[in-house]
Every structure is written in structure tokens, then in C-alpha cells.
N, C-alpha and C positions, 0 to 999 in steps of 0.2 A: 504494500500500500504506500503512494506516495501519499505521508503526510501535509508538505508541505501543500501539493497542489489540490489536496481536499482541503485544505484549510483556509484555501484562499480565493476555490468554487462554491463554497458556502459559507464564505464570509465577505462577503465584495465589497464592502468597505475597510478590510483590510486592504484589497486590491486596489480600491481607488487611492488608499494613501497610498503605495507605493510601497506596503510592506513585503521583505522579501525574506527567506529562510538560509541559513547559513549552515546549521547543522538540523540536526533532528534525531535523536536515537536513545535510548533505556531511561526514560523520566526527565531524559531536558530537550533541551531546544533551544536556539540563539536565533533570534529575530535582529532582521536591522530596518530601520525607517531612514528613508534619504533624505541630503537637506535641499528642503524646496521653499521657496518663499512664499508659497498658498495653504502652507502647513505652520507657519510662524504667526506669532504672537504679538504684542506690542511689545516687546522687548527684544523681538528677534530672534528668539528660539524656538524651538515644536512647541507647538501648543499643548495646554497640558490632556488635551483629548486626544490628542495625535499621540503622545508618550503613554494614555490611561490604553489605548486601544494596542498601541506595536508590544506592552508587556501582557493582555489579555490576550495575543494572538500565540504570543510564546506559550502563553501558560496553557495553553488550549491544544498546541503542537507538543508540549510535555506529556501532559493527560494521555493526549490520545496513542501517543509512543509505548505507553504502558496499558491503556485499556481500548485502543483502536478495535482489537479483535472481538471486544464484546457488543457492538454496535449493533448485532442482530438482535440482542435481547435488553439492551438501555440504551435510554439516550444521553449523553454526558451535557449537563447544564453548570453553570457559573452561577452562586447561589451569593453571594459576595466576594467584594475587592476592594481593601483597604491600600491607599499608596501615600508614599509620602515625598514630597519632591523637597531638596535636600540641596540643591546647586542649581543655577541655571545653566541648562544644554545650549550648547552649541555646534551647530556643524548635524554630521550623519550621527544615529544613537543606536545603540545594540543593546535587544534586551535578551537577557541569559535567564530560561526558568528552569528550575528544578523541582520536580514535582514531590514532597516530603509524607508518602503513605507507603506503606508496604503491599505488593500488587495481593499476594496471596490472603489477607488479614481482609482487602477491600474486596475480592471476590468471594468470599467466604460471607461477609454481609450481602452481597449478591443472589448468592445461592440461597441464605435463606429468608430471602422474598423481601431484604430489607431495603432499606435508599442509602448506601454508605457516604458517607463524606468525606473529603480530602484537600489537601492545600496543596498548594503551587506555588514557592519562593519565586519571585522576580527581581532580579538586580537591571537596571538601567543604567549603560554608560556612553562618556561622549567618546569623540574620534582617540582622546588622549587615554581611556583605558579611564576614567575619573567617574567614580557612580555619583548620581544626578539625583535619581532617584529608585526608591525600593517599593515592591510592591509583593504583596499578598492575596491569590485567587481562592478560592476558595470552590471546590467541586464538590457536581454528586454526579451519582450514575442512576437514573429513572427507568426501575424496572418496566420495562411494557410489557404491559397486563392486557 
């Protein structure tokens, strides 16, 4: 399964920013958003909905690296996201998530008929390698009944 390109045919406003995938594999994922000046702020950096969305897109390409293959029977929804923005960005930003559940613990709430929940660490940095901002997903898997 490519994740990135499902994650980017059923999220087109990741695609309309211009979010693009760098890695993707065992609970993380690295997202980058380009700098474009229709995506800046009054201050001149991503706006902070352009930076709230390129670290939900990560967190979503983490998710899905660990529970992609259970899609026939949940659906994976984002139930909360706390973020905190810490510097202001400049330039291209890269968000790195790491998904913090144990896959076997959250399939086990799966199997018996429950909604597990799970988190997503998000670090945001700019071109210099400098975190910007940190952010927190917060997942479930929605058994389809």
C-alpha cells in the first residue's frame, strides 16, 4: 500500500497545500510543506493551519503504517490535537510523527468489539533542523458494525 499517495487521494487539502511525504514506515512518517507565499501569515511564515494540517497528515501516515491493514474492518478517525507552536517557521517545515501505542495491545481492543485509542507525537521543524512547533494526535480505530 502506498501510504503516502492514499493519504493524499483522501485528503486533498493536504494536496492542495502542497504536502509531500518523505518517509513513511513502522509508526512514523516525515511530512514536508513547501514555502509558498499563499500559505504565509502576517508574519511571513506557514500559517499556523498550514503547520496544524502538514503535522495531522504525518500523524495520519504514522497511524496508518501500523494499522493500514485493518481498514476493512475500522475506520481510523483523529478524535483530538493539541499543538503548540514554540518559534516562528521559516522557509520549507518537516513534520516527523511517531505514532506512541503498541500495535498488538490496540488490536486486541479491536478484536474485542472495542474503539481503542492512541496518540501520534508530532515534532515540526524548519529548513535549519530547529522544532517550531510540537504537536499531539490523538487516534481511534471505529469498528464497522
Amino acid at each position: 500500500m502506498d501510504i503516502g499517495a492514499l493519504m493524499l487521494d483522501s485528503v486533498p487539502f493536504a494536496r492542495m497545500l502542497g504536502v509531500s511525504f518523505d518517509s513513511i514506515g513502522s509508526g512514523t512518517a516525515a511530512a514536508r510543506l513547501p514555502d509558498r507565499d499563499d500559505l504565509h501569515n502576517h508574519v511571513g511564515g506557514p500559517h499556523a493551519g498550514a503547520l496544524f494540517s502538514l503535522a495531522e497528515s504525518a500523524s495520519g501516515a504514522a497511524m496508518l503504517s501500523t494499522f493500514g491493514d485493518q481498514l476493512s474492518r475500522a475506520v481510523p478517525l483523529a478524535t483530538s490535537a493539541e499543538i503548540r507552536y514554540s518559534k516562528l517557521a521559516k522557509g520549507e517545515v518537516t513534520a516527523t510523527a511517531t505514532l506512541r501505542a503498541d500495535r498488538a495491545e490496540v488490536l486486541a481492543q479491536l478484536d474485542e468489539g472495542k474503539r481503542p485509542e492512541f496518540e501520534v507525537a508530532v515534532d515540526i521543524r524548519n529548513a535549519e533542523d530547529v522544532v517550531v512547533a510540537e504537536m499531539t494526535v490523538s487516534w481511534t480505530l471505529r469498528p464497522n458494525r
